[in-house]
N, C-alpha and C positions, 0 to 999 in steps of 0.2 A: 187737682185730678185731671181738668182738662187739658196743663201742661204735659203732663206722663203719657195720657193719651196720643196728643199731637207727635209729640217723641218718638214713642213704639212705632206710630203710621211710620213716621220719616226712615224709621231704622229698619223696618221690616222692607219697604221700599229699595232703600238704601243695597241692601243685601241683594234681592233682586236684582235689579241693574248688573250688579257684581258678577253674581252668578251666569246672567247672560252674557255677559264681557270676557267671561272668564273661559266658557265651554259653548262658542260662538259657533266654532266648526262641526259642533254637535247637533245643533239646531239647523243648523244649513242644509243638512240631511233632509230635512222635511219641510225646511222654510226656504221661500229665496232669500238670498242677500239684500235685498231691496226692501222686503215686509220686514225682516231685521233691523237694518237700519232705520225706517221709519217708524217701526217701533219702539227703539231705543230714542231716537228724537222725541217723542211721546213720553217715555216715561222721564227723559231727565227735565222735560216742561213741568210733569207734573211734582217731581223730584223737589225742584224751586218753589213751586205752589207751595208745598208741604210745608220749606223750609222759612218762607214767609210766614209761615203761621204759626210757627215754635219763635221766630222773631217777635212775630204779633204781642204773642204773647207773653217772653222776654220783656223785650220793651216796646212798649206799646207809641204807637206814632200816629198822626194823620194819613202818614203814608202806608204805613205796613198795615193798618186794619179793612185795609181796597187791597193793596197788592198780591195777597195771597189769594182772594176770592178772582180779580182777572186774572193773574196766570192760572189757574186752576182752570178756569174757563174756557182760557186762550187752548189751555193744554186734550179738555173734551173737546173742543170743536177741530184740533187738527186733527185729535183723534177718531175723530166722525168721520172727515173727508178722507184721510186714510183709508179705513174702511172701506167706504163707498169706492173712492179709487180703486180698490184691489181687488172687488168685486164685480166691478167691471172690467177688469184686465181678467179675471182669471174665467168670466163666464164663456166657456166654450158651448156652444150648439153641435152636436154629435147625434142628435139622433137619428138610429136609423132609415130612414121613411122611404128608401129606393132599394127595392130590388133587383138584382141581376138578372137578365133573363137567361133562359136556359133550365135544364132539366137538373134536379140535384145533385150532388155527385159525394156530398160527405153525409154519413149519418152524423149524429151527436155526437161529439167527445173533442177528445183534444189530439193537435196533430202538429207534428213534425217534420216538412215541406224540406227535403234536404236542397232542393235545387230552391236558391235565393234568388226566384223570377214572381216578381208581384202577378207578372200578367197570369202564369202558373196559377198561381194563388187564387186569383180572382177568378178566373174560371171554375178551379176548382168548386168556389163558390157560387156557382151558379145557380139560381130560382131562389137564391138568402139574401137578405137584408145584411148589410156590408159596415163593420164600423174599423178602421184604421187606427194602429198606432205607428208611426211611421219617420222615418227619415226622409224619405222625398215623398213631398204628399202630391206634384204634378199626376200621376196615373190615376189618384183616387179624386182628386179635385175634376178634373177632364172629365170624368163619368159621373161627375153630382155627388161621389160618395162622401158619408161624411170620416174624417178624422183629426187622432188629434199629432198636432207637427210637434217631434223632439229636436227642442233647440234652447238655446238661453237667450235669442234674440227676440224681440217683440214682433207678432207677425199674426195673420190668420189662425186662428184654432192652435198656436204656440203652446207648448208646455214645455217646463223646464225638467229635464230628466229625472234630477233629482227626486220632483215631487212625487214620489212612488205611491204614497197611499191616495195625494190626489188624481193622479190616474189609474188606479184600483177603483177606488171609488165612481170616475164617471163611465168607466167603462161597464161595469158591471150596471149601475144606475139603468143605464141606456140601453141596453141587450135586453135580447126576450130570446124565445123558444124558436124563433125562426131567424135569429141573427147567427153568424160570424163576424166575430173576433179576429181581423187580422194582425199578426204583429210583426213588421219587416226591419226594426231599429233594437235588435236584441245585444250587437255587437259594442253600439252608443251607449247602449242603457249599464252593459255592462262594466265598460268604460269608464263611464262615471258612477257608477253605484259598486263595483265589485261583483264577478259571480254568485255570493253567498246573499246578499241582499235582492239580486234578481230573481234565483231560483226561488227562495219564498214567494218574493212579489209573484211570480208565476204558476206556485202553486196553490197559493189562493185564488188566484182568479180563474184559474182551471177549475177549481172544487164550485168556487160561487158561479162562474156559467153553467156548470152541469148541472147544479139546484135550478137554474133556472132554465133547463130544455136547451141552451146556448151552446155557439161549436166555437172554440178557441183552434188556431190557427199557426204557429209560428211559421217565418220564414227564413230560414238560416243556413248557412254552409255548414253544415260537423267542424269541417275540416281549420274553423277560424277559433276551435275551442282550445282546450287541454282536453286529451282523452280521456281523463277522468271526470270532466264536466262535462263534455258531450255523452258519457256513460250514464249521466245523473238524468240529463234531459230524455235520452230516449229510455227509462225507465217510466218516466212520467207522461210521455208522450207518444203515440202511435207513429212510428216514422213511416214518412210514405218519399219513395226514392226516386220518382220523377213529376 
């Protein structure tokens, strides 16, 4: 019985890996390539663990009755520091804690900034608490604000485009009732994500700041769309034309 056991683990196992081998660029959508791969390093340690121990049990040895138990071991402890690792790579600090000075200038909702001028923008936001998502984060860093940088390179407050629901999630996370939402890298995100995945990603996080009293911001040219996605955005978006 505890042959058949040890078998099912290895084959159920076995399948997984597969799966993630097989529909990688799927997963990339939402994972970096990097947590992938360390991942898959991970599981084919523990792969071996497994396979040690259907050995074991096969035929039993002085060797093979230790060797499943330390790779098994070897394979949770890389997988720990993995962890830990990607935990501190991906901890961004965004909260808002500096206000703009100056008198308000937006109510609540969400907006549509046709002229692709941060400095625009930030004004606009003036007397709110300021959060970035951003392609050049120079203007917002120079005034303490926090955000988060779209890029694939490792760097300050870095996020990889891709991770759409991890930055859905810090950004809403981090907004209250007296933040702006700036977002100036619409044309990157779409780039690398497609229109149709952006425009969700955007209107959830439009719906979740408005639950939370939050003013979402984009900053974009129309003119860098297709007019029937610049038709979609300012249906959802208040356009404001200087």
């Amino acid at each position: 019985m505890k042959l058949e056991i040890e078998v099912f683990k290895l084959i159920i196992l076995t399948m997984a890996i597969i799966v993630v081998a097989r529909y990688r660029k799927l997963f990339e959508t939402s994972l970096s390539p990097s947590l992938i791969r360390k991942g898959t390093y991970f599981a084919t340690l523990l792969w071996l663990g497994f396979l040690a121990d259907v050995m074991n049990d096969v035929y039993p040895t002085e060797l093979t009755k230790s060797l499943d138990d330390i790779i098994i071991s070897l394979a949770l402890l890389l997988g720990t520091y993995y962890l830990l690792d990607h935990m501190m790579r991906v901890r961004v600090k965004i909260e808002p804690s500096k206000a703009l000075k100056g008198t308000p200038l937006l109510q609540d909702g969400a907006y549509l900034l046709s002229n692709p001028d941060v400095e625009r923008a930030m004004h606009l936001s003036s007397g709110k608490k300021v959060i970035a998502l951003t392609r050049n984060p120079e203007p917002f860093r120079k005034r303490g604000l926090p955000y988060l940088w779209l890029t694939k390179v490792p760097g300050e407050n870095a996020i990889d485009p891709l991770r759409l629901p991890a930055i859905l999630h810090k950004l809403i996370e981090n907004a209250d009732r007296e933040t702006v939402v700036i977002i100036d890298g619409l044309e990157y995100l779409i780039l690398e994500n497609g229109f149709e995945s952006v425009l969700k990603f955007l209107t959830t996080l439009k719906d979740s700041l408005l639950l939370k009293g939050a003013t979402l911001l984009l900053v974009l040219d129309p003119n860098t769309l297709e007019p029937h996605q610049a038709a979609l955005l300012k249906k959802e978006f208040k356009s404001i034309e200087q």
